[in-house]
Every structure is written in C-alpha cells, then in structure tokens.
KOLNU-625895 format. One line per field, with one value per residue (C-alpha): residue number from 1; residue in three letters; x, y, z. Coordinates in steps of 0.25 Angstrom, whole numbers, plus 2048, in hexadecimal, padded with zeros to 3 digits. Layout:
i <- c(NUM ...)
aa <- c(ALA ...)
px <- c(X ...)
py <- c(Y ...)
pz <- c(Z ...)
//
This chain:
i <- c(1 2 3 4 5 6 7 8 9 10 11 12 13 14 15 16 17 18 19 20 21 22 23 24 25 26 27 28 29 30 31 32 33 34 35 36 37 38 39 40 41 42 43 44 45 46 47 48 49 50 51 52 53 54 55 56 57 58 59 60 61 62 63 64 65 66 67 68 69 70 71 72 73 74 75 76 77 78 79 80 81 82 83 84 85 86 87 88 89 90 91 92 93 94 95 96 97 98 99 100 101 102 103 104 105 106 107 108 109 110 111 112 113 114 115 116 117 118 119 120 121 122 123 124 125 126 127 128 129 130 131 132 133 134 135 136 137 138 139 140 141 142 143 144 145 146 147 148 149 150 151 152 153 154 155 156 157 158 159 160 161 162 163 164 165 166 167 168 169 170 171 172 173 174 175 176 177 178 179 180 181 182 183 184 185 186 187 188 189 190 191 192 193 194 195 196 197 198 199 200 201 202 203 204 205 206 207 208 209 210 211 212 213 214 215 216 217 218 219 220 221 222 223 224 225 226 227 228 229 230 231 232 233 234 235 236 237 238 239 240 241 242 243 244 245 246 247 248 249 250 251 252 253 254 255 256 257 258 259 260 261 262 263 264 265 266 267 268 269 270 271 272 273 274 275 276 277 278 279 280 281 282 283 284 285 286 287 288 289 290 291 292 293 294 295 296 297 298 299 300 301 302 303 304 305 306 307 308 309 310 311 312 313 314 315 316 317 318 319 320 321 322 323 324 325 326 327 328 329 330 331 332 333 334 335 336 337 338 339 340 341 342 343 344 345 346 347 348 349 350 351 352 353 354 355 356 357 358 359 360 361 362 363 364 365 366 367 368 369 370 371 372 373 374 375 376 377 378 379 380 381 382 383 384 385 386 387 388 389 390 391 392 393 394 395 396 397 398 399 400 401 402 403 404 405 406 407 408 409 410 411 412 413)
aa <- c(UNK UNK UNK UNK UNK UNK UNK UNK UNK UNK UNK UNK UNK UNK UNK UNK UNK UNK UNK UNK UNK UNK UNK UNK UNK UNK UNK UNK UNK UNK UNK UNK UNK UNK UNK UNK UNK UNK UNK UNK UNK UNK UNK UNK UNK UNK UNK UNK UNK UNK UNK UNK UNK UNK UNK UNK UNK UNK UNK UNK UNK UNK UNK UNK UNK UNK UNK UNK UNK UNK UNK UNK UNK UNK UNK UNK UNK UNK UNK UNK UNK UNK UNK UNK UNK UNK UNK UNK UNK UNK UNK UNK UNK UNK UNK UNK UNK UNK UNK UNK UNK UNK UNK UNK UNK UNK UNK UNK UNK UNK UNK UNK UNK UNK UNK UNK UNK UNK UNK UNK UNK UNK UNK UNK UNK UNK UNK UNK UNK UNK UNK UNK UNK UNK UNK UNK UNK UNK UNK UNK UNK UNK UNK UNK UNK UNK UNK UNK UNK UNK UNK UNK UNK UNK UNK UNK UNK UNK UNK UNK UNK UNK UNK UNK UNK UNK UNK UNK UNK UNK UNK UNK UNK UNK UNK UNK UNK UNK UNK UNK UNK UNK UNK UNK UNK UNK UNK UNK UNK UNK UNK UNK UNK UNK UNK UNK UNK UNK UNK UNK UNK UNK UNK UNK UNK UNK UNK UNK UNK UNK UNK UNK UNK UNK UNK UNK UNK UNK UNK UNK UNK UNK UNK UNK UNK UNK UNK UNK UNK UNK UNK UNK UNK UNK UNK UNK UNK UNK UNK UNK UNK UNK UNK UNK UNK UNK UNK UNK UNK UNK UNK UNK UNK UNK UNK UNK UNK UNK UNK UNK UNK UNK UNK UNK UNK UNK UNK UNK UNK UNK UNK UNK UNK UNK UNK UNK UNK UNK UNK UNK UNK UNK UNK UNK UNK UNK UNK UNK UNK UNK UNK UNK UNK UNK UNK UNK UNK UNK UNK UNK UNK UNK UNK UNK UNK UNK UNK UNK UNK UNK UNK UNK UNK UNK UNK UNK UNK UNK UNK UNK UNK UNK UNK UNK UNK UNK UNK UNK UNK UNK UNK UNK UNK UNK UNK UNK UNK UNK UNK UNK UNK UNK UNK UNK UNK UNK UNK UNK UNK UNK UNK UNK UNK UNK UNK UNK UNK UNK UNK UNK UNK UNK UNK UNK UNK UNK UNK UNK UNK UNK UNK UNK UNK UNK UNK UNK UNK UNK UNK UNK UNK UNK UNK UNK UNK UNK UNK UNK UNK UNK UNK UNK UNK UNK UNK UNK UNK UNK UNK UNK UNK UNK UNK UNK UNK UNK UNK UNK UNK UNK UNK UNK UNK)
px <- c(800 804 802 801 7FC 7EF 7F0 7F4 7E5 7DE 7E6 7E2 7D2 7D3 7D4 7E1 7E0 7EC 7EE 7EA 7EF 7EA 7F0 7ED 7EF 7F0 7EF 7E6 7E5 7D8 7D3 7C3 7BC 7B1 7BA 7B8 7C6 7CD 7D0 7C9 7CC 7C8 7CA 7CC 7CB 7D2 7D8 7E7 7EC 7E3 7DA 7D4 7E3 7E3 7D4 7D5 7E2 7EB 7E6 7D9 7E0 7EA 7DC 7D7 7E2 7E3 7D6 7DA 7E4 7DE 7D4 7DF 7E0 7D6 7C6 7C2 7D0 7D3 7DB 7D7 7DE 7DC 7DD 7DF 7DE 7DE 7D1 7D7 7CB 7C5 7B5 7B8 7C7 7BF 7B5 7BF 7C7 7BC 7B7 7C5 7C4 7B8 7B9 7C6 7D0 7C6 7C4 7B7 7B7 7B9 7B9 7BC 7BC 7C2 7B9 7A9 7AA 7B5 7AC 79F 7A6 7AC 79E 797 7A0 79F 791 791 79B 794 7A1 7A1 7A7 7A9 7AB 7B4 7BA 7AF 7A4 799 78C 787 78F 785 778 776 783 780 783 77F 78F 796 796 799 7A3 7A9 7A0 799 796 78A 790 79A 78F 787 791 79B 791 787 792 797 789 784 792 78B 790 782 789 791 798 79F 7AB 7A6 7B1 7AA 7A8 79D 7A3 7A4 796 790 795 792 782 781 789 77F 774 77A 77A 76E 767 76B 768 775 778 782 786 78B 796 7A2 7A5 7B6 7BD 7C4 7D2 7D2 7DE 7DA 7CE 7CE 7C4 7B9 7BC 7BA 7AC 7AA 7B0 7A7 79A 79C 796 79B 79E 7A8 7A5 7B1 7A8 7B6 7C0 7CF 7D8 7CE 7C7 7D7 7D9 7CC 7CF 7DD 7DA 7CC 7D7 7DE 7D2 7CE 7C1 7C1 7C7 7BC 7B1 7AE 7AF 7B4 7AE 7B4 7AA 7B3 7C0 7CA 7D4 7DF 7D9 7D8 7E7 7EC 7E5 7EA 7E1 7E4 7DD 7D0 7D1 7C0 7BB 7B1 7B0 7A9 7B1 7AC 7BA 7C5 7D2 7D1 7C3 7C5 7CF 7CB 7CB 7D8 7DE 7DC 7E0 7F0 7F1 7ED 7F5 801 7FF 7FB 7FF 7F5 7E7 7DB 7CE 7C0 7C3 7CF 7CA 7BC 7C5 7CA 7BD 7B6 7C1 7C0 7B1 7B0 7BB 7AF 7A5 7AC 7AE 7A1 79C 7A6 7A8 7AC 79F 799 78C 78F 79A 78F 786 791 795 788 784 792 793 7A0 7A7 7B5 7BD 7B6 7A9 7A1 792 795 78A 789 77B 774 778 786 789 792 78A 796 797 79D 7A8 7A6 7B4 7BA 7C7 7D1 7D8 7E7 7E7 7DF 7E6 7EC 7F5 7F6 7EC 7E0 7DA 7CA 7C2 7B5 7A8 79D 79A 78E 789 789 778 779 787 782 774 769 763 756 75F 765 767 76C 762 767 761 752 749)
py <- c(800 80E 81B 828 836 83A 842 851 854 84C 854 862 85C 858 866 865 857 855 844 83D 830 823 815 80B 7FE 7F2 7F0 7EB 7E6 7E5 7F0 7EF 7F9 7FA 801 810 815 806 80A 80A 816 818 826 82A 837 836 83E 83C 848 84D 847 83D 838 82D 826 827 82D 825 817 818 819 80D 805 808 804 7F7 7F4 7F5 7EE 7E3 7E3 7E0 7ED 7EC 7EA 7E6 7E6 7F4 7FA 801 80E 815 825 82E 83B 844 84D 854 855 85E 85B 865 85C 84F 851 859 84B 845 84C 84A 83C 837 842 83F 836 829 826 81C 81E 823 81B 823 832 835 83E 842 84F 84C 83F 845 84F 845 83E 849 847 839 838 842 83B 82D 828 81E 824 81C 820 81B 827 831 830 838 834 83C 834 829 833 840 83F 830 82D 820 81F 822 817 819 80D 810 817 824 82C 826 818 81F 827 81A 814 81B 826 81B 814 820 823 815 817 821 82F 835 843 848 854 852 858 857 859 863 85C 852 845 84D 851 846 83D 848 848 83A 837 841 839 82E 835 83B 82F 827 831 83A 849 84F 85D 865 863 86B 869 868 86D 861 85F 866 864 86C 867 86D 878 86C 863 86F 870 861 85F 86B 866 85C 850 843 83E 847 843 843 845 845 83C 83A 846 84C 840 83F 84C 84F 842 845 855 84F 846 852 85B 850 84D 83E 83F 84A 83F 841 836 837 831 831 82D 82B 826 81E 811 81D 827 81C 817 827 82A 81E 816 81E 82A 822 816 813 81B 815 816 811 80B 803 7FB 7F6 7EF 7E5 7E2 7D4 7CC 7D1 7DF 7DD 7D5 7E2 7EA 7E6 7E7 7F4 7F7 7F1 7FB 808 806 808 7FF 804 80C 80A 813 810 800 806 80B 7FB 7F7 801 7FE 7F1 7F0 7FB 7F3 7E7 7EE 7F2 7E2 7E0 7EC 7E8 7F8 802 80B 812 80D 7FD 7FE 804 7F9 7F0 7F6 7F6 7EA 7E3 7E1 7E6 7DA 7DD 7DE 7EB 7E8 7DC 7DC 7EB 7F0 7FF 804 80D 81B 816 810 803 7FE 7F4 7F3 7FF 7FB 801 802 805 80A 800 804 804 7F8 7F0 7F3 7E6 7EE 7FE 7FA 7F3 800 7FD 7F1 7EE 7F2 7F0 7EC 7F8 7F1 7F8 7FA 800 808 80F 81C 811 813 818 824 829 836 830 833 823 81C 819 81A)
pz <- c(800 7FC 7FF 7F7 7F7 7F1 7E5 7E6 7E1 7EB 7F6 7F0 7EE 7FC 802 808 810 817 814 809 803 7FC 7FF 7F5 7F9 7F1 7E0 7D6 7C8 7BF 7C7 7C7 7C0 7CB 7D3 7CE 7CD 7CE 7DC 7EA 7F0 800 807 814 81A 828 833 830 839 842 84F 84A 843 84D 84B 83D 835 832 837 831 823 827 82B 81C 815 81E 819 80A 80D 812 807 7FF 7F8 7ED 7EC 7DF 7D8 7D9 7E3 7F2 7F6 803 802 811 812 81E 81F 82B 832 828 821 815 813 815 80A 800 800 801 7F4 7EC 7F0 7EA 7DF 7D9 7E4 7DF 7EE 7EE 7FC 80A 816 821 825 832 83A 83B 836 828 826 825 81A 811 813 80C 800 801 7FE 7F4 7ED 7EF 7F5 800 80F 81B 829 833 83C 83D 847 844 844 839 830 82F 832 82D 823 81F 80F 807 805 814 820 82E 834 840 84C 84B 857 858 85D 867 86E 86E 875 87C 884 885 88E 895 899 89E 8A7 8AD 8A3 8A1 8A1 894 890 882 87C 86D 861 858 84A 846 84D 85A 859 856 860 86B 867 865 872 879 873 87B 888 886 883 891 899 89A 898 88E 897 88B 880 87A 86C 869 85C 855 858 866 86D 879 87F 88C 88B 885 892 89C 897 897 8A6 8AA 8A5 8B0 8A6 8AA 89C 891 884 87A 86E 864 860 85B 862 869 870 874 87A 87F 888 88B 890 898 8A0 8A1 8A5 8AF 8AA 8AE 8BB 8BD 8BA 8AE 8A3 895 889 87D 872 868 86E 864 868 865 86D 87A 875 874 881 889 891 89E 898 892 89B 89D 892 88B 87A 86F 862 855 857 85F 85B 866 866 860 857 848 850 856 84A 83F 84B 84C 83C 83D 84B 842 836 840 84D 854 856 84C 851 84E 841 83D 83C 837 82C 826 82A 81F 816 814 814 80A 801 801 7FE 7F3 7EF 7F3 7E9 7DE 7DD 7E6 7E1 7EC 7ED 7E9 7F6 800 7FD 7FE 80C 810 80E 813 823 829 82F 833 83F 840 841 840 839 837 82C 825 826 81E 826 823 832 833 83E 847 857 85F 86A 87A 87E 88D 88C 895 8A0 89D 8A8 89F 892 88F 881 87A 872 87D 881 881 887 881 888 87E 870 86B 860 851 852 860 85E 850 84E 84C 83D 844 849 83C 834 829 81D 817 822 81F 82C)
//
C-alpha cells in the first residue's frame, strides 16, 4: 500500500483543507465496467490536528484501510483506495471537500466525518449529490432525524444512546440533580436535551446549564458555575480534548471531593487511558465497543494495537466495521451505484466482531447493543490497557430513539 498527495486541484477545491491524501491498496486486471471510474473511491473527513485528533484522526483512517486490506484490495475487479483529509473542525471545509470529491476526485463514498456539526454539513452535499455518507464519529441525534437522507447511515452511537444509558444509571444511583457543562456545536446540544430528557423523565431536575466554546482550554469560569448551582450530577456534555480537560481542571477545582459526581457522557478508552484511572476510577459510560469484550473483540484489537499503538475506540473499530460491510454490499450489488448499494446495505445484517445482528433502519440508525461500563480502579487493573469492567449490555432496540419518536421525514408513521 502507497500513499500520495491528492492532486493540486482537489486541494485548491477544497478551500484550503490542511491533509488530504489517498491510499490505494492492492491492484487489479480486467477492471469491471460496473465500477464508475474503474476504482472505489472511499473518503473520509477526520479531525487530523485538532480535539478530537485522538478519537478519530489518524486511527480511524488506519482502521479503514485495515479493512480494505482485509477485503483484499478490490471489490469487483477493480481497485479500492481510501482518501483522508483533515476538515479541521470546520462545516464550510467539510462540504467544499465534500463538494470536490464527488464532483471531480470520483469519490463514491464517504464513510466517516468526525464531529456533529462537519458531519451534518458534508450531509447536505451528500444528498444532493446522491452520494452514500456513513457515520462513525459524530453523535448527533439529528443526524438520523430532522437531517436524515435515503443515502446517510448512523453506525456507531448517537446521543440518544448515551443519555439512554449513561444518565439513566447516574440517576438510578441516586444523581437526580444536573448542571451540564455543554460544548457549543450541535453534538453538545443534542446530548445535553436529550440527556435532560432522561432526568427529566425519572423524576430528577437539571438546575441550569453553560454552553462552552469548542477547544476550550480553560474551563474554569464554566465549572465555578457548575460547583455553585450545588447539583449533584455535572454533566460533560463534550467530548475528545474538552471532555479531558474539563475532568482534569473539575479534579483540580474539587468538584468531586465536594460531592458532587462527574458524568461524562461521551467519554472514550483514550480519554480514561490519557486520564489514568485514579482520576476516573468509578465513573460510569456508555460505548457501542470494547476491545476486550470478548475474543473476535480482542482478536482485531491486538492487529490494530500492532499497526497504531494504542487499542481501537467504538469509532475508530466502527470505522472497518462500515468498510468492509459497504465493500459487500458492493459484491452483493454487483455495482457500487448509490442506490443498488443502499438496498444492499439495508438488506444485509451487520455480523462482525462489532456487532452481532446489527441492522440499518429506514432513518439511517444501525441499531446494535450499547455497552454500560464502570471504569476499574487502578487495584483492579489487571494490564495498561484493562480499564472498564462490564456493568450491562443496553440492547440495540432499547439503547437507540424508537421509530415511533422520530423526526425524520423517511420513517412512515
């Protein structure tokens, strides 16, 4: 496998974006002419540099292109290349390279765009351009209601399914009184109203809220307000860097030792790993995977550790697990046509080491289980990497927005 520079055009289309490269992998001879272009082209629009670097970056592109590889390069004879560029947190980026992708790069697909609020923009252009666009990094909701499309899937978690599940815990262990500390983009405030939904709906109180600029590195002025409001519960309704320092400045603040509990609803195996399990030892989180959750898990877990480092995340393994299930549905389809691979995605149960009997519904959900972890204490930590011990399985139906809840115009009521 090589990599090279896109080409000078593609950079100048893109409006500047700072990392952009392809990696074709593998060759092929009698290339199939049901391939438009004679290549499949899958793009991904990550955080390469900035907060969310870590979650999605670097490892989620070595996860795709462990996936091609696996595949064995090519789907119908010809070729499969992965392309990455770096949106750098920025919606008018996301869609202008989403734009030059599918207008002249030949991209067929893309099949993650790190963060809610980049994602929901290289959505728009998705659809217009009857382009098929997968998530595995961003959380928001919306993305499978009110900005749903016949070509977009959901695969990870959503907020929905962290609220569901991690405030749902934190209030039957008696937290019935929130404050949340809110990063101020459409990830953030989706997980903070449906987390209050939660509350709300078992009979606690959410006391007040501050909303956070991303990337903040000093959170101090946003925790005074959360320590003052005297709830019992904080919410970190953020993720990546921020989740990270807004746990590190509330240990320094003494929000913990004052009572109060954090909850970090979206809370990554790096962030507990960067954190160290003195600082987070107890908390409770939700993920849709974990590397030593059983042997497949644990199994595609060391190859990765081998080629990155470090063990995968739910978005990062969420990442080969779209890969590979979009490259048969392309099989399946005998094309890689927009609307022949849908159906076939559809229509084909997702059975990996990521999910078992997962299934895409018609708002774009993969609905699989959701993971309730406690974070070990660091006397229970049997390795670096033995971090959570398992504290429920949320099945898919219950963890995901029930059909009968939906704003997404699709779904027939």
């Amino acid at each position: 496998m090589r990599t090279t520079l896109l080409a000078a055009a593609l950079l100048a289309a893109s409006q500047g974006m700072a990392c952009a490269q392809q990696a074709p992998v593998g060759h092929s001879q009698g290339i199939s002419t049901t391939i438009s272009g004679a290549v499949v082209r899958l793009g991904f629009l990550l955080d390469m540099s900035g907060p969310y670097a870590d979650v999605t970056g670097p490892g989620s592109a070595a996860a795709a292109r462990m996936a091609v590889e696996d595949f064995g390069g090519t789907v119908l004879g010809a070729p499969v290349e992965v392309v990455v560029a770096d949106h750098q947190n920025k919606p008018d980026i996301a869609a202008a390279t989403a734009r030059a992708w599918f207008d002249t790069a030949g991209v067929d697909a893309i099949l993650d765009v790190a963060a809610s609020a980049t994602a929901l923009a290289a959505a728009d252009i998705a659809k217009a351009k009857n382009k098929i666009i997968v998530f595995n990094g961003p959380g928001a909701v919306r993305l499978t209601n009110e900005a749903c499309s016949p070509v977009s899937v959901h695969w990870a978690y959503d907020t929905y399914a962290l609220a569901n599940s991690t405030a749902l815990a934190t209030i039957k262990a008696g937290g019935d009184s929130w404050f949340f500390v809110t990063a101020d983009y459409a990830f953030g405030q989706d997980l903070e109203r449906d987390a209050s939904a939660v509350v709300k709906a078992n009979g606690g109180t959410v006391r007040g809220s501050v909303r956070v600029p991303l990337n903040t590195a000093d959170f101090s002025s946003f925790l005074l307000q959360a320590q003052g409001s005297g709830a019992k519960v904080v919410g970190l309704a953020n993720a990546g860097a921020d989740t990270t320092n807004a746990i590190k400045q509330a240990a320094e603040f003494g929000l913990t030792q004052g009572g109060q509990t954090l909850a970090g609803l979206l809370v990554y195996i790096s962030d507990v790993k960067s954190l160290g399990l003195k600082a987070t030892q107890g908390m409770l989180l939700t993920e849709g995977f974990y590397w030593d959750l059983n042997d497949a898990t644990r199994a595609w877990s060391k190859r990765y550790f081998e080629r990155v480092g470090k063990m995968p995340n739910m978005s990062q393994a969420g990442v080969y697990s779209t890969v590979m299930h979009y490259l048969k549905a392309v099989a399946k389809a005998g094309t890689d046509e927009t609307s022949a691979v849908m159906t076939a995605m559809r229509e084909t149960p997702v059975d990996d080491f990521y999910a078992r009997g997962g299934r895409i519904r018609e708002d774009g959900r993969m609905v699989h289980d959701m993971y309730l972890f406690k974070v070990k204490a660091p006397s229970e930590s049997t390795g670096p990497w033995d971090l959570y011990q398992l504290v429920a399985t949320v099945p898919g139906e219950q963890a995901f927005q029930p059909l009968s809840a939906s704003r997404c115009p699709l779904v027939k009521k």
